[in-house]
N, C-alpha and C positions, 0 to 999 in steps of 0.2 A: 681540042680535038676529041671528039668523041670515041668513046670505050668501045672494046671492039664486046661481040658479045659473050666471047668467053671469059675476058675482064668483068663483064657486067657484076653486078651483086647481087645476089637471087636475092626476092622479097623475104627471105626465113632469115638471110641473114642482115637486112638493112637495119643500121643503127640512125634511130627516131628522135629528133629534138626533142630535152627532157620537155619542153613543154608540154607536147606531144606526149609522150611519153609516160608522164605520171598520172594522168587521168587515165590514159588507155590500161593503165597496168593497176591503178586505185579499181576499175570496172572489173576486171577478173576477181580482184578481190572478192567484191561485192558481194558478185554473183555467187561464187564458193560459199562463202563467209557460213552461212548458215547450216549449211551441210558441213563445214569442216569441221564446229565444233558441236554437231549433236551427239558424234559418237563417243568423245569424252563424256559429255552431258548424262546419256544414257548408262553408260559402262558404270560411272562414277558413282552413280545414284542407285544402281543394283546395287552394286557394293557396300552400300550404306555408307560411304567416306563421308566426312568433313563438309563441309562447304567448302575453306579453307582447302581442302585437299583439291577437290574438285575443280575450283579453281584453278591450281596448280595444272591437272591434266589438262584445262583447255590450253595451257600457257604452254604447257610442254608440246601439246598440238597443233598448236600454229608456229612454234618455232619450229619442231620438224616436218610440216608441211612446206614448208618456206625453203629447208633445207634439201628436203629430197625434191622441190620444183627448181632451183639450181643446179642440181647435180642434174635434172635431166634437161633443162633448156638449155643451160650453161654449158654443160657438159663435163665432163674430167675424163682422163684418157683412158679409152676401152667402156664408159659409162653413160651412159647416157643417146636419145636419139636426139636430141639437138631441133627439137620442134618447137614450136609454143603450147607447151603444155603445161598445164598446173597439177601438181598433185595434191591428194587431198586423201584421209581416212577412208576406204571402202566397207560401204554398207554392206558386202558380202560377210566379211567377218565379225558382223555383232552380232549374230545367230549363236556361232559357238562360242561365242565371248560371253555372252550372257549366262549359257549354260555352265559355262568355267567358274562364271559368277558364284552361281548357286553352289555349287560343290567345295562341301570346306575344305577339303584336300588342295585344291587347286587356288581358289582365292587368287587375286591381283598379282602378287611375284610369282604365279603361275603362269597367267596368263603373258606378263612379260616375259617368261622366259619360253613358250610355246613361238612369240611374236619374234625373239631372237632366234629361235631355231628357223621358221619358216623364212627369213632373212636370210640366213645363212644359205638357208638350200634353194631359194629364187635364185639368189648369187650362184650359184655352182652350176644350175640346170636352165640358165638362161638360154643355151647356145641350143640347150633341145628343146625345148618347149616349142619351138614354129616346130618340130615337127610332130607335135599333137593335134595342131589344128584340126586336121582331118577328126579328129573323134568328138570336136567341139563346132559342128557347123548350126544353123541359126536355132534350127531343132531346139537344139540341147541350150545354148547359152540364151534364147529367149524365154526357155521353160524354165530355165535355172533362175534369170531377174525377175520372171512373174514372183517366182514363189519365196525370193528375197523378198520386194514389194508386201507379198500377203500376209507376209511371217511379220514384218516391221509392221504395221499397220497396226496389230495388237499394241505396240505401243507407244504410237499416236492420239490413239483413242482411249487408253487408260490415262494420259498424260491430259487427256482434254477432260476426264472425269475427274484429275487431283491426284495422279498417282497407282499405284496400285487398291486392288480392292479389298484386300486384305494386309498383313504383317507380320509376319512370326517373332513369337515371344516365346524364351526359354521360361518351362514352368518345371518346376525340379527337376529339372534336367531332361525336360520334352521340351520339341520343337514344337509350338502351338500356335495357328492361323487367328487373329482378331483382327475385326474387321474396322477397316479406316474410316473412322468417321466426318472424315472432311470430304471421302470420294462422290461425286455424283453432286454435289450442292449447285442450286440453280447459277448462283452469282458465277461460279466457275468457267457453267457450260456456257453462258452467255456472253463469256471472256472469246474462252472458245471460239464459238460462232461469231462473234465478232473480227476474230481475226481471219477466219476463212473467209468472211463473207468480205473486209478487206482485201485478203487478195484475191477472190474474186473480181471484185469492183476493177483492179487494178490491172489485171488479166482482157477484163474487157475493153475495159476506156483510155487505156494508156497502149503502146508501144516501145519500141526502141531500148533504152539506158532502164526507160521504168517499170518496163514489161520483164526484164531482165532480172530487176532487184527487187519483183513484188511480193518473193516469200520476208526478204528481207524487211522490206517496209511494211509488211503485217505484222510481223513482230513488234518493231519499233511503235507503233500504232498501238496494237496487246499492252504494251508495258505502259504507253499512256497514260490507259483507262484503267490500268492492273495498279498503277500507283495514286491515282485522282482516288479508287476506290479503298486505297488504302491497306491494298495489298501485295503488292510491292515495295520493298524497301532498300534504302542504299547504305545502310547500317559499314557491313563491308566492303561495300565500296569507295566510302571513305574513308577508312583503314587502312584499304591494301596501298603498299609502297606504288610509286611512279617507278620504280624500276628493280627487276629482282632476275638475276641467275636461271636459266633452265640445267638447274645439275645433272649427271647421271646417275640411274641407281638411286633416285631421290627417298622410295619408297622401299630401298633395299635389296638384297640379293635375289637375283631372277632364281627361281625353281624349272627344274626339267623336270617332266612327265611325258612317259611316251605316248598316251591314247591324246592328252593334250598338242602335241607337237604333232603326230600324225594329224589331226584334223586340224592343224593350222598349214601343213604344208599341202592338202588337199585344197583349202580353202584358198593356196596363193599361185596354185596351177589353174583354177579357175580364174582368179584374179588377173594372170597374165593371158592370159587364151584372150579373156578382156580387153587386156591393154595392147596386144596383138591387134585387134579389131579395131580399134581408137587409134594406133599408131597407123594402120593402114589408111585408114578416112582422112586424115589430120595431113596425112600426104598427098593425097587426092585432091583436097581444098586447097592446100599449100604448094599445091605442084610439083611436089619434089617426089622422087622414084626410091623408095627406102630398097635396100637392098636388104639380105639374110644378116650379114653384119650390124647395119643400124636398127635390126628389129632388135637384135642378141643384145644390141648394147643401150636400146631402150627399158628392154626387161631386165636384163641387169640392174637398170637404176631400181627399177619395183623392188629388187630385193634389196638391195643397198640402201634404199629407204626408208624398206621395212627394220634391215636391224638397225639404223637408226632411229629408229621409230622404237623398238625396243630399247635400247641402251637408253635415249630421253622420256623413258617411262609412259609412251604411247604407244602406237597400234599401228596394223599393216596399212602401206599408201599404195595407192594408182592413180590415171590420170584421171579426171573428172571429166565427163560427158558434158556438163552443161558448158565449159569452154570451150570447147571442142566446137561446140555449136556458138558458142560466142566468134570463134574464130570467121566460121561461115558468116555468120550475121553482118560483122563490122568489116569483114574484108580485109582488113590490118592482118596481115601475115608475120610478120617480125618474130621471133622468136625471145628478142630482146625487152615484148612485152611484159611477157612471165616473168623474163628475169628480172626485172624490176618488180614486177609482184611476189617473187621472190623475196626479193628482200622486203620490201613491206611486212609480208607474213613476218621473216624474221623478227622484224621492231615488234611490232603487234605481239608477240611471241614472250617478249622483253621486258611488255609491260602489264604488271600482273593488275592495274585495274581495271584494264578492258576485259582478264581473265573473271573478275569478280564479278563484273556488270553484269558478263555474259550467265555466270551461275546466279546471281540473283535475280536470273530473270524464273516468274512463275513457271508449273508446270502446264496449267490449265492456256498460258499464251502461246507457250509449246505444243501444246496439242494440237489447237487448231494449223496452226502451219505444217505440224506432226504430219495431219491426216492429208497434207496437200504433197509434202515432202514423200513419203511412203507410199501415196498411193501413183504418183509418176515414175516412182522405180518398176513398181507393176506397170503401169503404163509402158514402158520401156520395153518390159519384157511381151507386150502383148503388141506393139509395136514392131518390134522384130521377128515374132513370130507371124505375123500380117503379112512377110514377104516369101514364108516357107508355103512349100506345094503340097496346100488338103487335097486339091480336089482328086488328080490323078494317081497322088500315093496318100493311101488312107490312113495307112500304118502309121504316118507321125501322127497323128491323132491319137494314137493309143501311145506313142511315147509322152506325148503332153497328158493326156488322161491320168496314166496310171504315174508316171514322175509328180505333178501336181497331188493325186491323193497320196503316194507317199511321203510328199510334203506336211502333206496338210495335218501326217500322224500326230506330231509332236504340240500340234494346237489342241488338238479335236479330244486324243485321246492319252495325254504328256506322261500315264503312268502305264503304255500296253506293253513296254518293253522290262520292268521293273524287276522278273527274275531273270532278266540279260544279268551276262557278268557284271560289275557295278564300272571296273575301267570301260569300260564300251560306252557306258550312258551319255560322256560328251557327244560321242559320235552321234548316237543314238536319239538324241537328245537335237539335236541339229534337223530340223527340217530343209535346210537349204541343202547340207552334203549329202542326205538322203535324196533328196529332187535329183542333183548331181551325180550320182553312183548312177542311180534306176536309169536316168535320161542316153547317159551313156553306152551301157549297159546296152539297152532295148535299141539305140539307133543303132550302132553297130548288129543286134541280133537281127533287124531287118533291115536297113539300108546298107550294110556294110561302112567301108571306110572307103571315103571319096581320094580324086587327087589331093594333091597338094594346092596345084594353081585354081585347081577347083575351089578350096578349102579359102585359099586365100582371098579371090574374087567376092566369095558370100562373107564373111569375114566383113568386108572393108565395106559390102552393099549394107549390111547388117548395123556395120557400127555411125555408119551415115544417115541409118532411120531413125536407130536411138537416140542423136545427139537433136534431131531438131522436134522430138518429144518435149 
């Protein structure tokens, strides 16, 4: 006898033959994969860690990616929106990560314990944050991913030349710049180029599964030729154990800093205005009508992610755009996809030679996908702003204008703020929460502050254009 259709089982929630099921949920992977651990990548190698340490972050990174994409597909009670959503490291916060870097006060157990603060307080301020929208309409959250995009892109293209251009060396007791002599070498750039121009290739004459995983398969491709030429090595790859603990506190006692935790809690109000935008869309493809509760209790997971994310010695999580648009693509609604990509992540998480592989992969093969990677986040951001109104309201123009060169301070001119107070310089120091202050700032000073249903309509129009970028 057939289900009546309140019985029915909405597509979010049908449970998928594993058959079925493990490749659609192995495909999310994929596609993330490369983005989920460049942020450890990056973070780890400002830092000057270890390899071995490095390591460690990518493995601490996909285990709690895995962990905060269960808590929000899975769900747990009061947690989560229960979508098919994958979480993954946001490239919003490696602007001020970076800058935390640099600063020896602050260093690594800084920045974890900034990352647990801004956790704690997602968690707290879930249930307001939909009513920020309104100060975060396309305006603002497209200017803000441009100038994410532009800021990253510096190091895409350092990574495609060998790293940094230079390296400080203490000389009695000065901090002193010598310059890297392996940066810029032809064999590199042509690494490089060769991976972009891979995924290119791969951009053009493929579709579907493979159009999906082309940054991935330029990599894989990179390491190739990165190891034919002998530059490449699996030294510790064949070392690292088949299976090894994600501890907490691995690296030791988180430090508080307040100019540190303030601009990570800035940076996770932005975050979620985001994943407000992605939760809207996600339901729109999925069919399902999120209410004020299930947006509260999808941004909840963001924070509850994020201090998991701190506690296992990684970084602030959100949903990832490109499954979002995976979702549209394949049609597969199920929410019990992720979950099983979930736990994938987990394993993957578990086993520290895939952490190894992933770190001894060159910087120069990094690059080239670097500059593909970073420049689609701009993309993103120039994407969404594509659906905001030049023609008849000029003045966002001058909110993209002037947010954008206050972006661009901290490239252009990274010492104009230097007799600021020295706590300010993270902030200061951040071209993205600068972009984010001005954007705000100036739409409000000329467009005011819209509805809510207003707010929310462009929100989910917004996050619908980004995801098929």
């Amino acid at each position: 006898m057939p289900s009546s259709p309140s019985s029915a089982v909405h597509p979010v929630d049908e449970r998928l033959p594993l058959a079925r099921l493990a490749p659609l949920a192995l495909q999310h992977v994929l596609v993330m994969y490369a983005g989920a651990v460049a942020v450890p990548l990056i973070v780890g190698r400002a830092l000057n860690l270890s390899p071995e340490d490095v390591a460690f972050l990518i493995s601490a990174d996909l285990f709690a990616c895995g962990i905060a994409t269960l808590i929000q597909s899975w769900g747990i009670p009061g947690v989560g929106v229960r979508l098919p959503v994958m979480m993954g490291v946001t490239f919003a916060s490696l602007g001020p990560m970076l800058s935390m870097a640099t600063a020896p006060e602050v260093g690594i157990l800084g920045i974890f314990g900034s990352v647990i603060a801004a956790g704690i307080f997602g968690t707290l301020v879930a249930p307001f944050v939909s009513r920020l929208l309104p100060l975060f309409p396309p305006v603002v959250t497209g200017t803000i991913i441009l100038v994410i995009g532009i800021s990253l892109m510096r190091v895409g293209v350092n990574w495609a030349g060998g790293g940094q251009p230079s390296f400080p060396r203490m000389v009695e007791g000065v901090s002193v710049q010598f310059p890297n002599p392996n940066y810029g070498q032809l064999s590199g750039l042509a690494i490089a180029a060769f991976v972009l121009l891979t995924i290119l290739a791969l951009l053009k004459w493929t579709d579907g599964f493979l159009r999906n995983v082309a940054v991935l398969l330029g990599i894989v491709a990179g390491c190739l030729l990165a190891a034919f030429m002998g530059i490449m090595h699996f030294d510790k790859v064949g070392a690292a154990p088949w299976f090894g603990l994600v501890l907490p506190f691995h690296f030791g006692t988180p430090q508080f800093h307040l100019v540190p935790i303030v601009t990570m809690c800035v940076v996770m109000i932005v975050v979620m205005i985001e994943s407000l935008g992605m939760f809207l869309a996600i339901g729109e493809i999925t069919e399902r009508r999120l209410s004020r509760d299930d947006l509260t209790k999808g941004l909840r997971a963001d924070g509850v992610g994020t201090l998991i994310g701190g506690i296992f010695n990684t970084f602030p999580y959100t949903s990832f755009s490109q499954n979002v648009g995976l979702v549209g693509v394949t049609g597969v609604r199920s929410r019990w996809v992720t979950v099983a990509g979930g736990v994938i992540l987990v394993a993957l998480g578990l086993l520290p030679k895939m952490a190894a592989l992933a770190e001894s992969v060159p910087q120069v093969v990094l690059g080239g996908a670097g500059i593909v990677m970073f420049g689609m986040v701009a993309a993103t951001g120039i994407r969404i702003l594509s659906s905001v109104d030049f023609r008849t309201n000029a003045n966002n123009l001058f909110i993209v204008a002037i947010a954008v060169g206050f972006g661009m301070i901290p490239l252009v001119a990274p010492t104009l703020f230097k007799n600021m107070p020295h706590d300010l310089h993270p902030l200061l120091e951040s071209g993205i929460l600068l972009a984010a202050i001005v954007a705000v700032l100036l739409n409000v000073f000329f467009n005011g502050v819209q509805s809510a249903e207003q707010a929310r309509a462009e929100a989910a129009s917004a996050a619908a254009a980004a995801e098929h970028v």
